[in-house]
Biopython code that builds the backbone (N, CA, C, O; Angstrom):
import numpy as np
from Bio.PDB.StructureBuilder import StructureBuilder

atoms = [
    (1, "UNK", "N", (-14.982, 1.322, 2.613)),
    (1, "UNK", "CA", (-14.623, 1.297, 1.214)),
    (1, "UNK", "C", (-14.955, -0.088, 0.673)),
    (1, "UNK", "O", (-14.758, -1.160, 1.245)),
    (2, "UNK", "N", (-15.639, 0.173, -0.860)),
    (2, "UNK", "CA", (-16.100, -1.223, -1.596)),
    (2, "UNK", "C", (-15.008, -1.722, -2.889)),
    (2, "UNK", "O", (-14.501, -0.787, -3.509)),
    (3, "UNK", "N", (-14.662, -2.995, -3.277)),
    (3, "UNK", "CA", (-14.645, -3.249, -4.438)),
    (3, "UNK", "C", (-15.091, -4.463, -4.739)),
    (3, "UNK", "O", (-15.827, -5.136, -4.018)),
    (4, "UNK", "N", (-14.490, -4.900, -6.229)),
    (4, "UNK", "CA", (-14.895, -5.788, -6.630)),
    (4, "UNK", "C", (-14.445, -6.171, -7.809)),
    (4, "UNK", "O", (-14.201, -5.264, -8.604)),
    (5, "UNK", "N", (-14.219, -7.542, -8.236)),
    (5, "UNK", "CA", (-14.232, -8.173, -10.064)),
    (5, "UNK", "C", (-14.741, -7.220, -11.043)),
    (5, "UNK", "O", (-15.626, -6.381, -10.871)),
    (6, "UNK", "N", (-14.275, -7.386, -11.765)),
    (6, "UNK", "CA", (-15.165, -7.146, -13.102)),
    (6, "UNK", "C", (-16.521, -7.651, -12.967)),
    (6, "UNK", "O", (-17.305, -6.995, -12.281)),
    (7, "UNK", "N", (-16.876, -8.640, -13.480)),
    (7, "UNK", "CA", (-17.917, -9.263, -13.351)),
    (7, "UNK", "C", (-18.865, -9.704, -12.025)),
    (7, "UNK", "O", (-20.027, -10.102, -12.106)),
    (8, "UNK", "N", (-18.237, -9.570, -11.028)),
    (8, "UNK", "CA", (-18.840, -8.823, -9.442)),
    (8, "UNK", "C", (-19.059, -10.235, -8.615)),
    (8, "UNK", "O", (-19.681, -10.210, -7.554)),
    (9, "UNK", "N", (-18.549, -11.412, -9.118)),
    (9, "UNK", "CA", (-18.655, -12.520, -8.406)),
    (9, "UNK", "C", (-17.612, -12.549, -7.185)),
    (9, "UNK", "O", (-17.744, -13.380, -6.287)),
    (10, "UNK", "N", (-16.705, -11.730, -7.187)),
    (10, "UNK", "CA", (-15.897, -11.041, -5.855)),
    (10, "UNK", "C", (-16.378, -9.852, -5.549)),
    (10, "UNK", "O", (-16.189, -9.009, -6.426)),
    (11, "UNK", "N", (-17.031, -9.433, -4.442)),
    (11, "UNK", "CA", (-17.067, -7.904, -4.117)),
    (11, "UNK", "C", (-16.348, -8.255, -2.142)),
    (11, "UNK", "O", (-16.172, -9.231, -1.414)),
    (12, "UNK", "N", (-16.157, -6.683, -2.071)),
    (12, "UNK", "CA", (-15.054, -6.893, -0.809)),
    (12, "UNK", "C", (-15.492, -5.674, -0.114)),
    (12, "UNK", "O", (-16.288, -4.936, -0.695)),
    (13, "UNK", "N", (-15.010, -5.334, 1.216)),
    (13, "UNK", "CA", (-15.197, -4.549, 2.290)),
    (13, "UNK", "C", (-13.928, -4.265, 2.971)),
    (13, "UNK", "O", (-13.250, -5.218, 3.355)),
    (14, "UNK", "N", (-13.649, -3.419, 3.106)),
    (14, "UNK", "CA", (-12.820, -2.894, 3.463)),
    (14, "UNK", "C", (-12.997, -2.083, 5.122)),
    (14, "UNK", "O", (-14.092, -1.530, 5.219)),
    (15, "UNK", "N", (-12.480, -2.005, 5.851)),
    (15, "UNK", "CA", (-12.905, -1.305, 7.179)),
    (15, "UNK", "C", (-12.161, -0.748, 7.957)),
    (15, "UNK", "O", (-12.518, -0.012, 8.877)),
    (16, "UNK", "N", (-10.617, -1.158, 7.552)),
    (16, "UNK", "CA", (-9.609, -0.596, 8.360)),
    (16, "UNK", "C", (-8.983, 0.670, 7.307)),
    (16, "UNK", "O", (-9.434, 0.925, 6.191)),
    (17, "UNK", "N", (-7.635, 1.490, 8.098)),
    (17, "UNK", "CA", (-7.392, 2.148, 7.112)),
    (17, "UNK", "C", (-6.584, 1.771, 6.037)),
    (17, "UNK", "O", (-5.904, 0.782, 6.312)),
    (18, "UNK", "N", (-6.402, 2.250, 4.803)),
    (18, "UNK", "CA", (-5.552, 1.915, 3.829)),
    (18, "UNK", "C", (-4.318, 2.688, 3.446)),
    (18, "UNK", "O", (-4.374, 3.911, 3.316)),
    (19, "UNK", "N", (-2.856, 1.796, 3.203)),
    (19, "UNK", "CA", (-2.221, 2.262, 2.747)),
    (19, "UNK", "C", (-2.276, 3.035, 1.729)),
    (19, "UNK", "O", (-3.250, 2.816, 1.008)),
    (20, "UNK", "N", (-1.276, 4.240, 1.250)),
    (20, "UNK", "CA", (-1.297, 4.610, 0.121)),
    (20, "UNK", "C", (-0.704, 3.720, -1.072)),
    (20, "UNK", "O", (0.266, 2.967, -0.981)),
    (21, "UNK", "N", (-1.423, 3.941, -2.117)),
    (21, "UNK", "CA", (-0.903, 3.098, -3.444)),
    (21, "UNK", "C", (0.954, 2.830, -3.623)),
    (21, "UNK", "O", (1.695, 3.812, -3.615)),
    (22, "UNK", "N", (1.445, 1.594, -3.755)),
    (22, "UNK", "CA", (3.094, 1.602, -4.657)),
    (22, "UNK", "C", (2.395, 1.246, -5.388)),
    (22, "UNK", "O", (1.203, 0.936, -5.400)),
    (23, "UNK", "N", (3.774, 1.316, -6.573)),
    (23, "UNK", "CA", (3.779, 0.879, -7.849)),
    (23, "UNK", "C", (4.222, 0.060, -8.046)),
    (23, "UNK", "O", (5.381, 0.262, -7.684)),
    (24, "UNK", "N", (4.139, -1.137, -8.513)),
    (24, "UNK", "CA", (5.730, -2.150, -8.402)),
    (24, "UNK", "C", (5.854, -2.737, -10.233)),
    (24, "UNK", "O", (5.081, -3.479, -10.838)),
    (25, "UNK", "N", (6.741, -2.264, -10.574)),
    (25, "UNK", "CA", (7.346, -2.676, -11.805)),
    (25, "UNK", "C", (8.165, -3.654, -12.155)),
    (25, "UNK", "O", (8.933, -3.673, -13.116)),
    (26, "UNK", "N", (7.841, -5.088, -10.735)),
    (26, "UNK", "CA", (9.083, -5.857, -11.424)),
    (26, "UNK", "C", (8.466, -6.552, -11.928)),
    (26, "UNK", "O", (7.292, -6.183, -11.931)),
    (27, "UNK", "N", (8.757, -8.106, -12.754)),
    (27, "UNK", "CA", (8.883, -8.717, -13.344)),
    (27, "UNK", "C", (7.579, -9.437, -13.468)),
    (27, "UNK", "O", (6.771, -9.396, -14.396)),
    (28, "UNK", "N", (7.537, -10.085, -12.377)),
    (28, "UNK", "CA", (5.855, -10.730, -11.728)),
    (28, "UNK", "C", (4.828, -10.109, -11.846)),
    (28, "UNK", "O", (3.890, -10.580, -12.490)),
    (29, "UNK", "N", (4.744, -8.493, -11.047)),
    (29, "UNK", "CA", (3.953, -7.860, -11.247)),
    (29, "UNK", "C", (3.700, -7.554, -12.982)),
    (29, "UNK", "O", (2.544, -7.741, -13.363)),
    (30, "UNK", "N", (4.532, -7.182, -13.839)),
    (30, "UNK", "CA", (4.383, -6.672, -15.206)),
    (30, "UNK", "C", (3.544, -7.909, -15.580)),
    (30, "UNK", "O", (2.376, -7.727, -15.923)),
    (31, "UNK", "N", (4.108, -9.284, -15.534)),
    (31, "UNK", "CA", (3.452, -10.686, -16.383)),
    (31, "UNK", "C", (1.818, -10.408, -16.056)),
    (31, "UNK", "O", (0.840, -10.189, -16.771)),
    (32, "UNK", "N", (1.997, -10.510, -14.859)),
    (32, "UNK", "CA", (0.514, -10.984, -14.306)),
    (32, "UNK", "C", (-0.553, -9.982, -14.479)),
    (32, "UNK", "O", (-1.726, -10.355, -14.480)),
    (33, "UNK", "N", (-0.200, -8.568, -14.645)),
    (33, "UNK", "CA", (-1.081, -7.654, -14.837)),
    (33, "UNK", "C", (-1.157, -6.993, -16.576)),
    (33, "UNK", "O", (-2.101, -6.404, -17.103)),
    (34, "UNK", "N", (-0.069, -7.277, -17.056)),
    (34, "UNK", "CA", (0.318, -6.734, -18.073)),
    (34, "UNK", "C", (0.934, -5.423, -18.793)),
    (34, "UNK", "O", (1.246, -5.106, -19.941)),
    (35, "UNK", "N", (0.947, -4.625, -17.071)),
    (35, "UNK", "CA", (1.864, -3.789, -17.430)),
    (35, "UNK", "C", (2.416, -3.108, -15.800)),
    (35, "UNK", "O", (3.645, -3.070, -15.861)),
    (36, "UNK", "N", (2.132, -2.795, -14.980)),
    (36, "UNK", "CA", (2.851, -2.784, -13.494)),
    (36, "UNK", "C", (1.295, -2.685, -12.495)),
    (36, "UNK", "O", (0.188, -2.303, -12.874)),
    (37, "UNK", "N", (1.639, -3.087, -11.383)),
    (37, "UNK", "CA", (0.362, -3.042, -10.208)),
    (37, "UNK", "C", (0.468, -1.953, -9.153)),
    (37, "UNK", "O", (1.423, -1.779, -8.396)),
    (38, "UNK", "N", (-0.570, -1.300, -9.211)),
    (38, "UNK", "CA", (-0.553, -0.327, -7.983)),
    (38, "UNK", "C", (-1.444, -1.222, -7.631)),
    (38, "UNK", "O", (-2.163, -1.927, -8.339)),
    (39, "UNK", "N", (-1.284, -1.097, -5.686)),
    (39, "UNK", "CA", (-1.914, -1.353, -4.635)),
    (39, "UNK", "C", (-1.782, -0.708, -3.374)),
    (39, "UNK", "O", (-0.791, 0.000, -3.194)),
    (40, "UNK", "N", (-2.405, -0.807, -2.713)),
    (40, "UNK", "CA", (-2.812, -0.330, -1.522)),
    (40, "UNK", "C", (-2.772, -1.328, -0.157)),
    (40, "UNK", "O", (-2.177, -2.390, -0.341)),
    (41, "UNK", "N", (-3.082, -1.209, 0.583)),
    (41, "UNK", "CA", (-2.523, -2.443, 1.784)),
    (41, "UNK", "C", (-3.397, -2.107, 2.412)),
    (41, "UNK", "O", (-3.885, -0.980, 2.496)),
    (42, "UNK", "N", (-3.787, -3.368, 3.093)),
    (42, "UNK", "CA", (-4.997, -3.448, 4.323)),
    (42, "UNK", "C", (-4.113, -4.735, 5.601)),
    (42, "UNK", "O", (-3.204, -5.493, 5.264)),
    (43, "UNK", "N", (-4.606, -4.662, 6.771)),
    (43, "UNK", "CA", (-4.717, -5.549, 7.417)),
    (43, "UNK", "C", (-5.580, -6.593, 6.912)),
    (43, "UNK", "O", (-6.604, -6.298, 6.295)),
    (44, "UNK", "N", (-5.145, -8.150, 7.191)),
    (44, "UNK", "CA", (-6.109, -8.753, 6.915)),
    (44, "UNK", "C", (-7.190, -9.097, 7.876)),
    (44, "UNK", "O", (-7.897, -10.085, 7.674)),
    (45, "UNK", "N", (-7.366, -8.253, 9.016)),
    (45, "UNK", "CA", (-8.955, -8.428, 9.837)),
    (45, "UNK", "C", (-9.726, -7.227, 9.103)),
    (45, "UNK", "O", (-10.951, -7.302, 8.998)),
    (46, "UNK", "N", (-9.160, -6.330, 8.690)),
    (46, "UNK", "CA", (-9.959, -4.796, 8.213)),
    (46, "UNK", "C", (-10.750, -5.397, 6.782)),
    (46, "UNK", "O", (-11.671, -4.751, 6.282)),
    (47, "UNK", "N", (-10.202, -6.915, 6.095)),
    (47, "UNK", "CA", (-10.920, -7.173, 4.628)),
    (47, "UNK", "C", (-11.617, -8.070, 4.976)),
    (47, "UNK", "O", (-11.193, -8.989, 5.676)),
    (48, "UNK", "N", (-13.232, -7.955, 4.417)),
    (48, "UNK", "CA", (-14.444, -9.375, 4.067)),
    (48, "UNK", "C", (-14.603, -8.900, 3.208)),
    (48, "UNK", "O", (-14.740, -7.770, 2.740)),
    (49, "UNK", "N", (-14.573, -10.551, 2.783)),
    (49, "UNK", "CA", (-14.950, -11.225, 1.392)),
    (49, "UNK", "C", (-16.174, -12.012, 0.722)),
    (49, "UNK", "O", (-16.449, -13.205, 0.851)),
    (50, "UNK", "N", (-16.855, -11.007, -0.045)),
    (50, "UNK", "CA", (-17.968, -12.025, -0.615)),
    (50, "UNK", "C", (-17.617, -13.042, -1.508)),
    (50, "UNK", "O", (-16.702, -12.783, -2.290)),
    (51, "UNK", "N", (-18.048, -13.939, -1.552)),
    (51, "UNK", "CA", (-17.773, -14.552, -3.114)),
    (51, "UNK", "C", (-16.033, -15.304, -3.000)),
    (51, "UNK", "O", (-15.334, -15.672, -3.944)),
    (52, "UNK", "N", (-15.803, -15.335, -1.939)),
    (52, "UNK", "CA", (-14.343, -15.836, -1.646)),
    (52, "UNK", "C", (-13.976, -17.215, -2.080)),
    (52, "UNK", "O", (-12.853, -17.667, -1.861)),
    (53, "UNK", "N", (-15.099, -18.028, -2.818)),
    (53, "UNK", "CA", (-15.140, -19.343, -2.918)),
    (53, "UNK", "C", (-14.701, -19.078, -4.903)),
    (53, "UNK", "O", (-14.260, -19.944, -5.658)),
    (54, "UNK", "N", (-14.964, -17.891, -5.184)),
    (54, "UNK", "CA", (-14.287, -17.373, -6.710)),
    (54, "UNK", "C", (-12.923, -16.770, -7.084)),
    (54, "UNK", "O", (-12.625, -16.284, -8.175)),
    (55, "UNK", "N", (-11.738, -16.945, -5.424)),
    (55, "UNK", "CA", (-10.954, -16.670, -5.500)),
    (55, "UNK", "C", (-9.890, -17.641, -6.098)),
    (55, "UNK", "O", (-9.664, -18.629, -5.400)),
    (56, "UNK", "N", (-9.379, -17.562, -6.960)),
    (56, "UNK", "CA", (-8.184, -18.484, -7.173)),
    (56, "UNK", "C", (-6.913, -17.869, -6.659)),
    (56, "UNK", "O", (-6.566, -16.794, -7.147)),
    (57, "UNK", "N", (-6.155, -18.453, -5.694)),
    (57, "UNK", "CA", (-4.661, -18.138, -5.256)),
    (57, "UNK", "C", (-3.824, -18.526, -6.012)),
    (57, "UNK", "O", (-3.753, -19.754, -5.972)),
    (58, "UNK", "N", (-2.987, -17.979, -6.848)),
    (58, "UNK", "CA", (-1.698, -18.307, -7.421)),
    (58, "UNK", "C", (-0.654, -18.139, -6.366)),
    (58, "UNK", "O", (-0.510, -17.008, -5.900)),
    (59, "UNK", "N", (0.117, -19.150, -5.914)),
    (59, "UNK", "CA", (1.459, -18.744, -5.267)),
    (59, "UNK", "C", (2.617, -18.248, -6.256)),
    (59, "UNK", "O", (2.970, -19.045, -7.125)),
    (60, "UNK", "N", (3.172, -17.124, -6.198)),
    (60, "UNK", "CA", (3.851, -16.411, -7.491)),
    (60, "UNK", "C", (5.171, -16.878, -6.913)),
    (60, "UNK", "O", (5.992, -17.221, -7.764)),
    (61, "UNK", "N", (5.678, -16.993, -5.221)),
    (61, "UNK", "CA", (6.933, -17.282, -5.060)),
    (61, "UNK", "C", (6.566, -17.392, -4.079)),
    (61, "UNK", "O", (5.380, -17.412, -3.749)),
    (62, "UNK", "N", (8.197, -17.561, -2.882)),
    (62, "UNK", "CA", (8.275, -18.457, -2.197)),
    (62, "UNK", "C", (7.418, -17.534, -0.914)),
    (62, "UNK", "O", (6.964, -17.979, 0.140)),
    (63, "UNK", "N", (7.398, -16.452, -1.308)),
    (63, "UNK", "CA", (6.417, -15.567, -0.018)),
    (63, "UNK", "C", (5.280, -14.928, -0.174)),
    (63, "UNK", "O", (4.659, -14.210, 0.610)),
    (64, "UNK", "N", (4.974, -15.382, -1.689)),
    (64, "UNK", "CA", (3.709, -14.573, -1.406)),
    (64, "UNK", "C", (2.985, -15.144, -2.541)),
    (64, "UNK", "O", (3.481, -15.822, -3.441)),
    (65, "UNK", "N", (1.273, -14.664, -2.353)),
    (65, "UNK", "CA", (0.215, -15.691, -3.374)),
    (65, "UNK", "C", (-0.337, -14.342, -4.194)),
    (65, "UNK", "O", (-0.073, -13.173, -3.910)),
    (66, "UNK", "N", (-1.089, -14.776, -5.176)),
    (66, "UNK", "CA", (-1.955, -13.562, -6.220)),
    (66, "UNK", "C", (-3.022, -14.368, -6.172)),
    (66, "UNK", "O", (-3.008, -15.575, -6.414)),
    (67, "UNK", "N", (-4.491, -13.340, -5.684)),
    (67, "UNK", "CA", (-5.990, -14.019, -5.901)),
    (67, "UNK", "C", (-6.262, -13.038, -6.887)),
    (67, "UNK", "O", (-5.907, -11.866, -6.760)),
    (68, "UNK", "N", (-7.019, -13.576, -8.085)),
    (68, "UNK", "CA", (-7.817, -13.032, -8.910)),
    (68, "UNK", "C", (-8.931, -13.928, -9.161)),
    (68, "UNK", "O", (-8.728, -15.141, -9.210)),
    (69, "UNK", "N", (-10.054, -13.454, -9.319)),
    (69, "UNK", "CA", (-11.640, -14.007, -9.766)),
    (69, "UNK", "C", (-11.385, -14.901, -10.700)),
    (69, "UNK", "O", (-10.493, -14.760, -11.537)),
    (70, "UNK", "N", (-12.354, -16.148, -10.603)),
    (70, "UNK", "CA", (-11.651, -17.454, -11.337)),
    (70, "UNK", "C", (-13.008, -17.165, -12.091)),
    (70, "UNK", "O", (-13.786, -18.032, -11.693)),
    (71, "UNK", "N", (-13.348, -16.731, -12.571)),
    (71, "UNK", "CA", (-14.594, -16.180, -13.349)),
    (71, "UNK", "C", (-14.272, -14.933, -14.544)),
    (71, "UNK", "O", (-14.471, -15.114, -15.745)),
    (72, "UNK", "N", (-13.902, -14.045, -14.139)),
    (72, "UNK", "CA", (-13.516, -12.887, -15.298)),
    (72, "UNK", "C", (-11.988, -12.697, -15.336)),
    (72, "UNK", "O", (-11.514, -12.369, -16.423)),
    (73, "UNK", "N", (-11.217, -12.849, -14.368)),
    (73, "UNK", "CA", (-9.525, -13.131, -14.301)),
    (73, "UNK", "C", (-9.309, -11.569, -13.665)),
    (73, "UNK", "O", (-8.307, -10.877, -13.848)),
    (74, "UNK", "N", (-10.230, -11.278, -13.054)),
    (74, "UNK", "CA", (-9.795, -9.421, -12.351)),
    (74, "UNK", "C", (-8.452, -9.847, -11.166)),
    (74, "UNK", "O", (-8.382, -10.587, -10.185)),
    (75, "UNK", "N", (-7.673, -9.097, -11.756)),
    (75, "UNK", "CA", (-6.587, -9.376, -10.546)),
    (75, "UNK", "C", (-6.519, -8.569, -8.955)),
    (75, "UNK", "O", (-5.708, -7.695, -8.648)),
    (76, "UNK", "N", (-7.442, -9.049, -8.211)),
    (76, "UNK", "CA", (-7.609, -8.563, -6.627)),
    (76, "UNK", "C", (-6.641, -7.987, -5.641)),
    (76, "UNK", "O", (-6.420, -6.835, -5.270)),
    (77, "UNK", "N", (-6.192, -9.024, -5.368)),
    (77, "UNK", "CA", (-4.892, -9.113, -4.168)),
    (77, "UNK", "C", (-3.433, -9.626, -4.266)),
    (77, "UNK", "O", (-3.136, -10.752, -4.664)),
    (78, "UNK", "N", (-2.563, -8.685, -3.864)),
    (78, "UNK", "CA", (-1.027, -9.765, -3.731)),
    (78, "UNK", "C", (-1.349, -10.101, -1.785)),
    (78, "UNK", "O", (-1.828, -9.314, -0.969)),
    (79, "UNK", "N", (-1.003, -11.129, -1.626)),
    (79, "UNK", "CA", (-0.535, -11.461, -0.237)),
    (79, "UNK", "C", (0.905, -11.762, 0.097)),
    (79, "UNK", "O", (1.380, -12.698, -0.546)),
    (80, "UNK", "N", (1.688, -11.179, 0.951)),
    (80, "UNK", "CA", (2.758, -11.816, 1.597)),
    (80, "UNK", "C", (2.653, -13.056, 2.588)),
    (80, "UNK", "O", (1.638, -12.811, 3.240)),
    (81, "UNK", "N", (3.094, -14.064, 2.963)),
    (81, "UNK", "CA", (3.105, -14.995, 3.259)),
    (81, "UNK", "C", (2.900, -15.285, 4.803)),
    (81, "UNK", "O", (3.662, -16.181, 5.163)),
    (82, "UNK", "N", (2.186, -14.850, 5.715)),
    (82, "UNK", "CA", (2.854, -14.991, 6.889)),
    (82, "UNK", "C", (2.864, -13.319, 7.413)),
    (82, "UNK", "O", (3.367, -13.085, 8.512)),
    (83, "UNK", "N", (2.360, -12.307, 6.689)),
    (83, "UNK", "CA", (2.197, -11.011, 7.680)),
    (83, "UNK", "C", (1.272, -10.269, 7.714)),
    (83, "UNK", "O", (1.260, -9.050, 7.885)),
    (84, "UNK", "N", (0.243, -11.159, 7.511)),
    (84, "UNK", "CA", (-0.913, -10.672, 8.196)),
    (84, "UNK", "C", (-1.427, -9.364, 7.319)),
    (84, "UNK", "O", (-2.025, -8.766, 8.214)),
    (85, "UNK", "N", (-1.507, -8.918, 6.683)),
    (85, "UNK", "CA", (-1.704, -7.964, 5.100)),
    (85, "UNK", "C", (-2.144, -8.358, 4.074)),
    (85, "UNK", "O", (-1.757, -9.517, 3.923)),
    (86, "UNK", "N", (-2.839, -7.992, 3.142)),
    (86, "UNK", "CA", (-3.247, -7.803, 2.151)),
    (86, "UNK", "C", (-3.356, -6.755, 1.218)),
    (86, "UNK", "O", (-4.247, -5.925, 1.397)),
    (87, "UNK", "N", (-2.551, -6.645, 0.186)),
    (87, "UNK", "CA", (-2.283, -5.582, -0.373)),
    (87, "UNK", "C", (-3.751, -5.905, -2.040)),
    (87, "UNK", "O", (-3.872, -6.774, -2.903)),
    (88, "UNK", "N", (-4.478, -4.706, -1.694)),
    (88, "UNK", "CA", (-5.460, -4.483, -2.929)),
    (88, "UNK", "C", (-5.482, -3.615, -4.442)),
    (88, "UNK", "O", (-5.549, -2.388, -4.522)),
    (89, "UNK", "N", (-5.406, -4.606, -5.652)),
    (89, "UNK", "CA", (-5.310, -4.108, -6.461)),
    (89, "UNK", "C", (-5.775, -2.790, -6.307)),
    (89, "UNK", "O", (-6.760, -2.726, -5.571)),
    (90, "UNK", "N", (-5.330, -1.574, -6.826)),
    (90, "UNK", "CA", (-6.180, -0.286, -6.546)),
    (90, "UNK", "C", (-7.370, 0.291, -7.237)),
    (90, "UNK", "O", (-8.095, 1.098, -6.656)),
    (91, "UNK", "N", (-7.640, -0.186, -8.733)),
    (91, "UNK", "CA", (-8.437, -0.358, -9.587)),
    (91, "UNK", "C", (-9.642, -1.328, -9.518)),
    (91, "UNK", "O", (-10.339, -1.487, -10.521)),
    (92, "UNK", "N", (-9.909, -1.987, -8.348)),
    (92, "UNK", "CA", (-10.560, -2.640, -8.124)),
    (92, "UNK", "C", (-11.326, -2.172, -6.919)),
    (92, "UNK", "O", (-12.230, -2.865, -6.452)),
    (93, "UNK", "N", (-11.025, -1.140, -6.460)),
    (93, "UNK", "CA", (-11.603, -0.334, -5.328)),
    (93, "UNK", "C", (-13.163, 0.335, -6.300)),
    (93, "UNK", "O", (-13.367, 0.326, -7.514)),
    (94, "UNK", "N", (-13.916, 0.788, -5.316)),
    (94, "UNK", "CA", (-15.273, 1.562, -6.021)),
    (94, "UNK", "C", (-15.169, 2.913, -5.646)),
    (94, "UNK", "O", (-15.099, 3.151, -4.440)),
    (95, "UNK", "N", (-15.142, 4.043, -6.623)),
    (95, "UNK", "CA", (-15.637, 5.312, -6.304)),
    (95, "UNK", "C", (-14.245, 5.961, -5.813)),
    (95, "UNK", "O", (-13.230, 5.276, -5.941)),
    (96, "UNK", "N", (-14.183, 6.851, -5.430)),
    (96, "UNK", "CA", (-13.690, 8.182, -5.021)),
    (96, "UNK", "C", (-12.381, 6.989, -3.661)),
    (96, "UNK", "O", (-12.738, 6.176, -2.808)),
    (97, "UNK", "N", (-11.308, 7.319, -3.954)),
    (97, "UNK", "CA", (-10.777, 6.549, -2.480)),
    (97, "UNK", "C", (-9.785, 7.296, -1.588)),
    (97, "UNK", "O", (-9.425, 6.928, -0.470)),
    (98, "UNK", "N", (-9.319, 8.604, -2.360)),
    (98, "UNK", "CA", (-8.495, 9.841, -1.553)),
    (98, "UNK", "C", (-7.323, 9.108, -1.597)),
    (98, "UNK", "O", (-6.318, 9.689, -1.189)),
    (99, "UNK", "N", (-7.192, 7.797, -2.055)),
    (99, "UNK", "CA", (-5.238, 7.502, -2.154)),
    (99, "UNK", "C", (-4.694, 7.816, -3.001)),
    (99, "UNK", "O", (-5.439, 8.093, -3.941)),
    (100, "UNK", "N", (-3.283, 7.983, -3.271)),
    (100, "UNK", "CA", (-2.495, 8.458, -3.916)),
    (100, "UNK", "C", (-1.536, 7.728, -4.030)),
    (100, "UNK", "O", (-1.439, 7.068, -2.996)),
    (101, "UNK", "N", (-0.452, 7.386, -5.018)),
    (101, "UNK", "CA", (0.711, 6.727, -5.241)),
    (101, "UNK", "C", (1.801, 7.598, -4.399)),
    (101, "UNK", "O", (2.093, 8.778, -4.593)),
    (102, "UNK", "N", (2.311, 6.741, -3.446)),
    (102, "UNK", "CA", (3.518, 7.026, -2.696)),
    (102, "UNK", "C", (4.784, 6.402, -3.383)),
    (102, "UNK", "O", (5.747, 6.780, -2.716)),
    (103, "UNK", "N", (4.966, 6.060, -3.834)),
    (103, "UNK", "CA", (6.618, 5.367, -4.540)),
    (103, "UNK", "C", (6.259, 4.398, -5.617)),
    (103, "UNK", "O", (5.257, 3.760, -5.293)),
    (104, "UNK", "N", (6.646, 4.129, -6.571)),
    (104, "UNK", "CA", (7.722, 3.442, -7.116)),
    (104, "UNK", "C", (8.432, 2.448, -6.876)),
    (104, "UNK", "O", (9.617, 2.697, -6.654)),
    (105, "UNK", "N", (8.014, 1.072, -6.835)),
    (105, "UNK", "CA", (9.776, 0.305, -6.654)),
    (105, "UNK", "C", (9.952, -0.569, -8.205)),
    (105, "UNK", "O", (9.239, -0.611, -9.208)),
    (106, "UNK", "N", (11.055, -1.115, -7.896)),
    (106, "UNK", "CA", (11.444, -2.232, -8.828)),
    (106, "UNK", "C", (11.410, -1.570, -10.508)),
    (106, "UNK", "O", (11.065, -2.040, -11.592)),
    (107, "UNK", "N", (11.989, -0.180, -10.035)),
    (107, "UNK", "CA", (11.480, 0.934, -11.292)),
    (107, "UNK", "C", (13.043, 0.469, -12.551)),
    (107, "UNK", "O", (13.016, 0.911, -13.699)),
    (108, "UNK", "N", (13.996, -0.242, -12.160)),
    (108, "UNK", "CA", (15.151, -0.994, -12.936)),
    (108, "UNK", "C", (14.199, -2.221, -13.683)),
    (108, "UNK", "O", (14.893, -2.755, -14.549)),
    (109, "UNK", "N", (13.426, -2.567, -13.646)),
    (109, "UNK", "CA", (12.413, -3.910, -14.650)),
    (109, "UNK", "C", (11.439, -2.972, -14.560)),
    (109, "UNK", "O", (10.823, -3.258, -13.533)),
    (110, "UNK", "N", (10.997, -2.101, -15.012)),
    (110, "UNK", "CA", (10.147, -1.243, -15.672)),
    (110, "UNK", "C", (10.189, -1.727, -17.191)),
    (110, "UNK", "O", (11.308, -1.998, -17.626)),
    (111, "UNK", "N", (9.084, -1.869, -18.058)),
    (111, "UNK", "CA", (9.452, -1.743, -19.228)),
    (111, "UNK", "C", (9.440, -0.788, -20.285)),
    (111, "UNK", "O", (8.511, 0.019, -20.310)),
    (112, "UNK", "N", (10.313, -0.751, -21.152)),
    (112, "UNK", "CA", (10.914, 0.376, -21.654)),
    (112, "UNK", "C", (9.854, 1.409, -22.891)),
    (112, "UNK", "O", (10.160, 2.246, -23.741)),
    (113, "UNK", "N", (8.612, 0.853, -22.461)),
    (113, "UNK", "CA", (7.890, 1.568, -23.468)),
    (113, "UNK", "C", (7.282, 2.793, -22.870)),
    (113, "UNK", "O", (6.520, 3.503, -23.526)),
    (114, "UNK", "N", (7.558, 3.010, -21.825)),
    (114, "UNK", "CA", (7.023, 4.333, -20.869)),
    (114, "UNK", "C", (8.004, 4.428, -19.483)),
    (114, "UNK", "O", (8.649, 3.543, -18.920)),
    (115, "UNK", "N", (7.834, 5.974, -19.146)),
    (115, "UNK", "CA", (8.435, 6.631, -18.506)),
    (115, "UNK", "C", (7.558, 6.712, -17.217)),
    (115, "UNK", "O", (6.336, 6.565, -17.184)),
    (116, "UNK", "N", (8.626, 7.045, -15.851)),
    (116, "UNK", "CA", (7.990, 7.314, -14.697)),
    (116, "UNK", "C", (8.314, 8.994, -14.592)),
    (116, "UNK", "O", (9.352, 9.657, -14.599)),
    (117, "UNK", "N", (7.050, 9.275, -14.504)),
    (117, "UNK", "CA", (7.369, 11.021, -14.108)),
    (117, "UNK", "C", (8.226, 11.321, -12.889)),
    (117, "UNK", "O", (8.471, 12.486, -12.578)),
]
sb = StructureBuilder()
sb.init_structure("model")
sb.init_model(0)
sb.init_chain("A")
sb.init_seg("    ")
for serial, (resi, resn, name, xyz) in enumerate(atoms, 1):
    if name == "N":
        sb.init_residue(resn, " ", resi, " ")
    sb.init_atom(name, np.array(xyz, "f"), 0.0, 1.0, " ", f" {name:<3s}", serial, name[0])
structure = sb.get_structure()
């Protein structure tokens, strides 16, 4: 499985299997994306990175960082700190990917302009 930036100065590889999509609606996630992040999870030996020198890491807190393309601002990856994972924006994947949203969290800081089915 492929993705990539907007503007394609990040493209990525994928090789291991992938989690199914959460949703996460809290607070961080809403700012930074502008409205909640689905992702998907990889090991981090299963991801290469082209263009990794266009990653900017934001550390969002005390456990974990956000890379998005320091070129078009596509938001890529959340990382946890220390476990070996990488969770991938899901919209940033290419083509057809057979995942599906498994849960919901942090659905109490949802914001109130839409509903979760």
């Amino acid at each position: 499985m492929r993705g990539q930036c907007l503007c394609g100065d990040v493209t990525f590889k994928v090789t291991g299997p992938l989690r199914d999509v959460i949703a996460c609606h809290c607070g961080q996630c809403r700012k930074t994306s502008g409205h909640f992040v689905a992702a998907t999870q990889v090991s981090l030996d299963h991801l290469s990175i082209t263009g990794a020198e266009n990653i900017t890491w934001f550390t969002s807190s005390d456990t974990a960082e956000r890379g998005f393309c320091a070129r078009c601002g596509s938001q890529l990856f959340w990382k946890p700190t220390g476990k070996g994972v990488v969770s991938i924006f899901a919209g940033a994947l290419d083509g057809e990917t057979g995942l599906k949203i498994a849960e919901h969290i942090f659905v109490e800081d949802k914001g109130d302009y839409y509903d979760i089915p």
